[in-house]
NUDOTI-241869 format. One line per 4 residues: number of its first residue (from 1); their letters; for each residue x negated, y negated, z of C-alpha. Coordinates in nm, 3 decimals. Example, Ala and Ser with C-alpha at 12.3 -4.5 7.8 and 13.67 -1.06 7.14 Angstrom:
BEGIN
1) AS) -1.230/0.450/0.780 | -1.367/0.106/0.714
This chain:
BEGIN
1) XXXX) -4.595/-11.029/7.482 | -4.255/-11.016/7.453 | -4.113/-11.409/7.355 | -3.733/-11.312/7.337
5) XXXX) -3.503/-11.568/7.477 | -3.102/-11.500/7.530 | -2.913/-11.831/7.580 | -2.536/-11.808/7.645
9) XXXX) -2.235/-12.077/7.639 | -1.952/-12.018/7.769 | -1.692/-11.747/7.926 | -1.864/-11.452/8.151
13) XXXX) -1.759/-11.255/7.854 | -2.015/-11.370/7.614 | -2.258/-11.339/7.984 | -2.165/-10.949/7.937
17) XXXX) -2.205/-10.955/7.588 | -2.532/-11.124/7.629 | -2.663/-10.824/7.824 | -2.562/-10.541/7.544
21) XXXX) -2.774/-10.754/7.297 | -3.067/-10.794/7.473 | -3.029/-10.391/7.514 | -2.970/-10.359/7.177
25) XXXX) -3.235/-10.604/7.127 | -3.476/-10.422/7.307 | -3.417/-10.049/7.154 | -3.554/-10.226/6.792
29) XXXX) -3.824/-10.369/6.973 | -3.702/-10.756/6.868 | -3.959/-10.880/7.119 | -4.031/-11.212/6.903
33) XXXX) -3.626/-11.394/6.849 | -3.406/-11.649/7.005 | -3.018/-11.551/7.040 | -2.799/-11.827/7.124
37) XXXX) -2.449/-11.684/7.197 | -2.211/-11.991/7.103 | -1.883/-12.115/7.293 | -1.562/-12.286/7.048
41) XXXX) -1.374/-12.382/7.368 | -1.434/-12.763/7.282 | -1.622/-13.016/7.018 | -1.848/-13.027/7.345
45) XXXX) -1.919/-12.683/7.361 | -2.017/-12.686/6.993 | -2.216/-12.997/7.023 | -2.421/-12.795/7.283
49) XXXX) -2.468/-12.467/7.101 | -2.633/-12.730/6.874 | -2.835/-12.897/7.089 | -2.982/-12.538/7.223
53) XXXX) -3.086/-12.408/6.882 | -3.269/-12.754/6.839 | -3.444/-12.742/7.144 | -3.539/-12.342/7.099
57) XXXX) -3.679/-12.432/6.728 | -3.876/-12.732/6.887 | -4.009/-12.463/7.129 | -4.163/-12.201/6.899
61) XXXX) -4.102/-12.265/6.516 | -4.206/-11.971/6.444 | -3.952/-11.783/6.617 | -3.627/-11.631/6.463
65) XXXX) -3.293/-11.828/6.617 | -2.981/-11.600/6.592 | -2.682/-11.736/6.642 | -2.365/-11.565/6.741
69) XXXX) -2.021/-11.611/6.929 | -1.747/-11.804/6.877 | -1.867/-12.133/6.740 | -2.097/-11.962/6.506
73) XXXX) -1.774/-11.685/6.404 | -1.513/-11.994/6.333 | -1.723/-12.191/6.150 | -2.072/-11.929/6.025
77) XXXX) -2.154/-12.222/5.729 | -2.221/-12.473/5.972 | -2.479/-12.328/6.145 | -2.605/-12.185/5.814
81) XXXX) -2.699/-12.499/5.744 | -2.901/-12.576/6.000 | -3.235/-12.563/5.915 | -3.341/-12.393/6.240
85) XXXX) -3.135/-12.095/6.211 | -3.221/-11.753/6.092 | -2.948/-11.549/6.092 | -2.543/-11.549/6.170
89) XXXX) -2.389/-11.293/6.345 | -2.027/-11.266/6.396 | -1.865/-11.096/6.753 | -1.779/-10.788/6.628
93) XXXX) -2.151/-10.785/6.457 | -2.364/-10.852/6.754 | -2.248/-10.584/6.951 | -2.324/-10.291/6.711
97) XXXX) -2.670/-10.102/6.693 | -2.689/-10.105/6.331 | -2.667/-10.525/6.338 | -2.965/-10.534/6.526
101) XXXX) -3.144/-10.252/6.318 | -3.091/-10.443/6.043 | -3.244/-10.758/6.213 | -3.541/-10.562/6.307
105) XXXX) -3.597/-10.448/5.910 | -3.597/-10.781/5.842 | -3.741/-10.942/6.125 | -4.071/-11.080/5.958
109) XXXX) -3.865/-11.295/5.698 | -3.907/-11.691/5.660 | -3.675/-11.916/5.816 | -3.540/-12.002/5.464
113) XXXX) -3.375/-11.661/5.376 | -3.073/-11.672/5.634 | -2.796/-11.480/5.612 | -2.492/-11.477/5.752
117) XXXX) -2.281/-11.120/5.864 | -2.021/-11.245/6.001 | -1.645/-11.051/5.881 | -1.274/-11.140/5.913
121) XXXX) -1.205/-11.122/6.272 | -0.882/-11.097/6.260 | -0.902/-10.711/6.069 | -1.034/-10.568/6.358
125) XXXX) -0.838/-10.367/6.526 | -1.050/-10.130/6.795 | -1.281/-10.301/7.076 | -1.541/-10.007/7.039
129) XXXX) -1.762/-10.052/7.383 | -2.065/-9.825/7.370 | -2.327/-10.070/7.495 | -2.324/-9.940/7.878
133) XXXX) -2.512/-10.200/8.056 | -2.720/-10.104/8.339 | -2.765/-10.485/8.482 | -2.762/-10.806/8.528
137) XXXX) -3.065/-10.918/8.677 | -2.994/-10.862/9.032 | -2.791/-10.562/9.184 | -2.517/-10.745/9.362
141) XXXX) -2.264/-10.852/9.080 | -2.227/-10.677/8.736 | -1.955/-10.789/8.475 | -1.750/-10.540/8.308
145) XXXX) -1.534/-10.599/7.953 | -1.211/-10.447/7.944 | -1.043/-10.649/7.691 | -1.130/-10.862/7.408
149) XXXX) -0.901/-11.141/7.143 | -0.582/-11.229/7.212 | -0.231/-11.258/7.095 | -0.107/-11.561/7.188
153) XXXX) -0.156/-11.838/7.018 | -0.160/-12.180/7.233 | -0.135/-12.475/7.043 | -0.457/-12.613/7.150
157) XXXX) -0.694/-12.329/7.118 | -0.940/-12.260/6.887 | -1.037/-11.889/7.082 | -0.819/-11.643/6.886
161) XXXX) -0.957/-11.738/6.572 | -1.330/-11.646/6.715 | -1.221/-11.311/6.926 | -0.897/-11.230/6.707
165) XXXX) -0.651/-11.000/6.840 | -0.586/-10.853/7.169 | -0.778/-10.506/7.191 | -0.791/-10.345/7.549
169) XXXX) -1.079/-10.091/7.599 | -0.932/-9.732/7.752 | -0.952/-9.651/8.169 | -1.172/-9.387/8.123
173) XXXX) -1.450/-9.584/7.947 | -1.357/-9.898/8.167 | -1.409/-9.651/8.451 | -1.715/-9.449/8.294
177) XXXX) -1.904/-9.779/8.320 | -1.778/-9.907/8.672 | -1.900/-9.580/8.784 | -2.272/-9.633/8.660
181) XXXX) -2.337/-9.978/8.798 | -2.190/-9.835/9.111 | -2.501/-9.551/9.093 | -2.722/-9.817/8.995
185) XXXX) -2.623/-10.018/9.299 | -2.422/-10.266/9.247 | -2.219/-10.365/9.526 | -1.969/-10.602/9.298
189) XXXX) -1.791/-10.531/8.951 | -1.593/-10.853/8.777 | -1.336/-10.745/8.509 | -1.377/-10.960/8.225
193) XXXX) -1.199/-11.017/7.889 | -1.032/-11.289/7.667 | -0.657/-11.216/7.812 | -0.709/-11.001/8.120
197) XXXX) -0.331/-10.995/8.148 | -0.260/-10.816/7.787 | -0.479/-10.513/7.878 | -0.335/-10.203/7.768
201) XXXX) -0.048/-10.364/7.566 | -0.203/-10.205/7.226 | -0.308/-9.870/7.426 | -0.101/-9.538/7.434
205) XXXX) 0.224/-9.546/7.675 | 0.140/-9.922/7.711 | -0.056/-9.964/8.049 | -0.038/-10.274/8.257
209) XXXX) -0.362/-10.477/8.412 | -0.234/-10.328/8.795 | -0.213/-9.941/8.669 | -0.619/-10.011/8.543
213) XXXX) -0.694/-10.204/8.873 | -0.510/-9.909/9.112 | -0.715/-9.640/8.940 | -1.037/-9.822/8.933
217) XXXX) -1.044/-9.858/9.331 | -0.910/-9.486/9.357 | -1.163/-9.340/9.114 | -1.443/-9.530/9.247
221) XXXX) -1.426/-9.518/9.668 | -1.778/-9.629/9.620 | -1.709/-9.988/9.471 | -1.745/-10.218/9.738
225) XXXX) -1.574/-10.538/9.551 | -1.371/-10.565/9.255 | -1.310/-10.897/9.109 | -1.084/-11.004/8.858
229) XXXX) -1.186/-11.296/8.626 | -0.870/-11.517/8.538 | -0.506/-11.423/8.499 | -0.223/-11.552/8.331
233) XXXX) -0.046/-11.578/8.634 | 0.295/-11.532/8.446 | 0.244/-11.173/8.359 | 0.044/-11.041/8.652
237) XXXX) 0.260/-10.699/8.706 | 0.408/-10.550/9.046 | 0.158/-10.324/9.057 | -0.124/-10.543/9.052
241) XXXX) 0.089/-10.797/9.298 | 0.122/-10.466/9.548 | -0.248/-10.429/9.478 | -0.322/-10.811/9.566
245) XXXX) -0.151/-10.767/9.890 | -0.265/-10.429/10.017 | -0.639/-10.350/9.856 | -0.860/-10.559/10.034
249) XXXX) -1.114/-10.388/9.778 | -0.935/-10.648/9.532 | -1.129/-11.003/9.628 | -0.884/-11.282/9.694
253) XXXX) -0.999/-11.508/9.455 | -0.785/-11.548/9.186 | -0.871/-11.816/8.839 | -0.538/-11.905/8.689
257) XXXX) -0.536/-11.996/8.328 | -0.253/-12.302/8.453 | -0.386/-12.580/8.185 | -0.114/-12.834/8.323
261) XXXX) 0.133/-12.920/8.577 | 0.405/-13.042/8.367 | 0.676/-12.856/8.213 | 0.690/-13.064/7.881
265) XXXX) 0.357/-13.026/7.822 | 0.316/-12.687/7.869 | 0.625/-12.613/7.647 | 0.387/-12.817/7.375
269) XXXX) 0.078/-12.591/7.400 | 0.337/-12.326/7.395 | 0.211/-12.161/7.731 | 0.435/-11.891/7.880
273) XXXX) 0.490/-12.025/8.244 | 0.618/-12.350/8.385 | 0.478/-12.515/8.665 | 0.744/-12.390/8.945
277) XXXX) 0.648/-12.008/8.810 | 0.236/-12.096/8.882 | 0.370/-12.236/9.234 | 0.602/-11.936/9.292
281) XXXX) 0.267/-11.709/9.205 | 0.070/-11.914/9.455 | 0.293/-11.912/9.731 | 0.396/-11.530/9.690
285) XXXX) 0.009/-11.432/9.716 | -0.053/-11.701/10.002 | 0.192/-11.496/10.154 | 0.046/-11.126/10.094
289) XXXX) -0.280/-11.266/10.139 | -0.337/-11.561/10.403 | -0.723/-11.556/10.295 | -0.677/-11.591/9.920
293) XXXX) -0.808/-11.940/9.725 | -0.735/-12.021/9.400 | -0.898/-12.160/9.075 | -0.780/-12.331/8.800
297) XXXX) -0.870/-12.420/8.416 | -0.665/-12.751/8.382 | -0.676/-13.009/8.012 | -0.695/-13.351/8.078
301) XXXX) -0.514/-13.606/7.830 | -0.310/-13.293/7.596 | -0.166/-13.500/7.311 | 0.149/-13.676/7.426
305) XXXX) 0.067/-13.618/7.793 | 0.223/-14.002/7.987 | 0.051/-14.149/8.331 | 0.356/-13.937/8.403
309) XXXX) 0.292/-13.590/8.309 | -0.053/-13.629/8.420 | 0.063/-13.688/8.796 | 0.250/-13.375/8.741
313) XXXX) -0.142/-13.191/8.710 | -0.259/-13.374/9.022 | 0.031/-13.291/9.197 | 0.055/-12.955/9.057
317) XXXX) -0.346/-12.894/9.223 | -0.230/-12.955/9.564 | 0.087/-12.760/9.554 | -0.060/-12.466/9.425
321) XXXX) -0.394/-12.564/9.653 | -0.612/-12.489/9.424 | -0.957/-12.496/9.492 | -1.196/-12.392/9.254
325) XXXX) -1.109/-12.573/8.927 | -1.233/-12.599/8.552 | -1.156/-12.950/8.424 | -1.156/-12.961/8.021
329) XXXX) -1.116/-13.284/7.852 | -0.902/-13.236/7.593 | -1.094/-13.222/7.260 | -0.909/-13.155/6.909
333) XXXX) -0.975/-12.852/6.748 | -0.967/-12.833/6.360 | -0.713/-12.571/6.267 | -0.502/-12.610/6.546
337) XXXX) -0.143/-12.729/6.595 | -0.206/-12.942/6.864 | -0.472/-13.159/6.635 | -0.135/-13.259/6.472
341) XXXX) 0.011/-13.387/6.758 | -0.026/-13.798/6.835 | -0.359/-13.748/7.016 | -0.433/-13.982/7.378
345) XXXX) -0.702/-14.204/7.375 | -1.072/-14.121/7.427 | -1.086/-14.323/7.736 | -0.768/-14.237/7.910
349) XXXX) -0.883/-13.852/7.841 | -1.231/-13.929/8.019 | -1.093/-14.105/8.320 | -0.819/-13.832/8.383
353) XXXX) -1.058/-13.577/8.328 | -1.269/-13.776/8.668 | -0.961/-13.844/8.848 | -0.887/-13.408/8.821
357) XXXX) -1.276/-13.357/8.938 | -1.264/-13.608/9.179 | -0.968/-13.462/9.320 | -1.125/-13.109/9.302
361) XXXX) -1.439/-13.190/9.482 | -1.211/-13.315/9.753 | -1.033/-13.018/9.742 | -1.314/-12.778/9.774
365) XXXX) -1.460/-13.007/10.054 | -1.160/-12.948/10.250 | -1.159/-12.575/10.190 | -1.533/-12.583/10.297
369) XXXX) -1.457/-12.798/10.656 | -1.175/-12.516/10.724 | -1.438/-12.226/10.727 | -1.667/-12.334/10.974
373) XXXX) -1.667/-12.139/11.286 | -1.544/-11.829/11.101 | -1.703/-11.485/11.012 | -1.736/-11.384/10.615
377) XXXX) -1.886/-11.128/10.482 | -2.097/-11.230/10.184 | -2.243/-11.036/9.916 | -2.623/-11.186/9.898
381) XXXX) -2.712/-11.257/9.547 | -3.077/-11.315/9.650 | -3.271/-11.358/9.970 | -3.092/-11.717/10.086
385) XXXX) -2.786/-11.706/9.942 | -2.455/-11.499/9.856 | -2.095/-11.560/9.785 | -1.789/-11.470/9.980
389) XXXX) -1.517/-11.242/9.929 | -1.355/-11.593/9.816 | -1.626/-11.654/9.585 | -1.735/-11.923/9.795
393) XXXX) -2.081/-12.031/9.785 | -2.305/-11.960/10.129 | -2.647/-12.079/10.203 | -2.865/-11.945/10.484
397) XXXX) -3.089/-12.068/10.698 | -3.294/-11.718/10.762 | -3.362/-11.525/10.493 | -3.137/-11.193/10.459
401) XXXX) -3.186/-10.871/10.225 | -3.102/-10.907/9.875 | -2.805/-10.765/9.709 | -2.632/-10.666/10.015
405) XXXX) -2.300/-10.728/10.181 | -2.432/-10.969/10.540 | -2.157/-11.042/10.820 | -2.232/-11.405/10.896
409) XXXX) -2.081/-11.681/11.060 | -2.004/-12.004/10.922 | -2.244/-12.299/11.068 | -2.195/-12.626/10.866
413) XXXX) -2.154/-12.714/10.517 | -2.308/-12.946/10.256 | -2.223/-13.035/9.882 | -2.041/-12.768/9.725
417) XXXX) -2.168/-12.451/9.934 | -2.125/-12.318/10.300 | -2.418/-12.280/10.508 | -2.456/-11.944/10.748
């Protein structure tokens, strides 16, 4: 009986990543381990990896937790000491063969021998993608990487020390891949990566993020949906704003790495855009595309940010309308230079951090009222519900086939989800 378990925190990257280990997993016939992929994004996320491995060790003792991703990369002695852990396997590690062939060697091991294979992130300097995926489960969405680190460095995150640098995967492996989960079915392919917007930049002649999107939906006539994940909406390229507007291939849905609406304090965490450029973006593919919503990851209580600054995010939410956002609470991050920085109080971070949710939910409820009465086309994830080209969440009240694209029309809606 096979008692693997694969638990992942975090970005849709580590989701993707998730799949080429249990693959990987599989081909050694590791049918008796626990893999935690770990998320750095906050103390929170940390504090959760954490929890997981507890819970997993309470669950079977005598099954081997490995731990990998970025917690467990920034900071592999930490989890080393946990007395539930195994083994320690860094991102570049836990997405080669020979990791896992080594894991199966050793699999039979006590608890007590751990060790930890985890190298210097930052030397790496290919993003070698040979772990071809077949699926996720179901065969309506599949995630594909086509990136990995990243080259900025924002004053608040921890994420470039756990991926390191930017490292763009080439078209024709990008499109190698697309091409099989297409055979296989898949209706849906999401581009995923740490900095979607630096593909190509370390590739030859220097591709942009449009040229890769352009040839994707020529090379493939067969992929129904492409999705991108989140853009820095600063360096989206003309090609990929003539591809917004004019491939209705290209869903319009579009997660904005924004992280505040105020111009101070996004000169602070040293982003690259000020908040007139993210409205300017907003309006310009509002335009092009009437249909389009928007996402959002936005920080609550950045050190320094006033009562005033943080209006500027609130305001900043309905200017942009932005729908579907990603509220982080901003949470220190050893090794950083915004950890420096004269830090806001605990409870002032919590209650902005509601007052952006609060303001969100209200946001997506008022989205949700405008599409009733109207006709979507939703990709069904499983036999009662699917999401829209949006991304929107639909609910139905007869069943429909599974991982198929359903012409519906818009009845009602209830908490977070539209009902057809």
């Amino acid at each position: 009986m096979n008692r693997s378990k694969f638990t992942t925190l975090g970005c849709r990257l580590n989701a993707y990543e998730t799949e080429a280990m249990k693959t990987l997993a599989e081909s050694k016939n590791l049918d008796d381990i626990a893999v935690v992929n770990t998320c750095a994004v906050t103390a929170e996320a940390v504090r959760k990896s954490k929890r997981e491995i507890r819970k997993l060790y309470r669950e079977d003792e005598n099954r081997k937790i490995i731990v990998t991703g970025c917690a467990a990369q920034i900071n592999p002695k930490e989890f080393s000491n946990m007395k539930e852990v195994a083994s320690i396997i860094g991102n570049t590690e836990k997405i080669k063969a020979e990791t896992w062939e080594n894991l199966s060697v050793n699999k039979n091991k006590p608890h007590k021998n751990k060790k930890i294979l985890v190298d210097d992130i930052m030397a790496v300097n290919n993003n070698d993608n040979n772990n071809i995926i077949n699926g996720f489960g179901t065969r309506s969405r599949a995630y594909v990487q086509i990136q990995n680190g990243c080259d900025h460095r924002c004053t608040f995150c921890i994420i470039p020390y756990g991926r390191g640098n930017s490292r763009s995967i080439p078209k024709e492996t990008i499109v190698k891949q697309i091409k099989r989960l297409v055979t296989n079915g898949f209706k849906e392919v999401v581009l995923t990566g740490v900095d979607l917007t630096s593909w190509g930049a370390d590739l030859e002649k220097n591709p942009k993020l449009g040229i890769l999107v352009t040839q994707i939906l020529n090379e493939i006539p067969d992929l129904l949906r492409l999705r991108i994940s989140s853009i820095d909406s600063i360096e989206v390229d003309e090609v990929l704003m003539e591809a917004i507007a004019n491939e209705k291939r290209l869903m319009p849905h579009f997660h904005l790495s924004l992280q505040s609406g105020d111009n101070m304090i996004l000169k602070r965490m040293k982003r690259r855009h000020l908040r007139d450029h993210a409205i300017s973006f907003c309006e310009a593919v509002k335009k092009a595309r009437p249909e389009v919503t928007f996402g959002a990851d936005i920080i609550a209580g950045f050190p320094t940010e006033t009562d005033e600054m943080f209006k500027n995010s609130l305001k900043l939410i309905k200017e942009c309308n932005l729908t579907w956002l990603h509220i982080f609470p901003y949470s220190a991050r050893v090794g950083t230079p915004a950890a420096k920085m004269p830090q806001v109080t605990g409870n002032i971070v919590r209650e902005r951090a509601r007052e952006l949710r609060e303001l969100g939910r209200s946001q997506v409820s008022r989205y949700l009222n405008s599409q009733v009465g109207l006709n979507h086309k939703i990709l069904m994830e499983n036999e009662t519900s699917g999401r829209t080209e949006q991304f929107a969440e639909v609910k139905f009240k007869v069943p429909q086939k599974s991982s198929t694209i359903t012409a519906a029309k818009i009845i009602g809606f209830e908490n977070n989800y539209l009902i057809a």
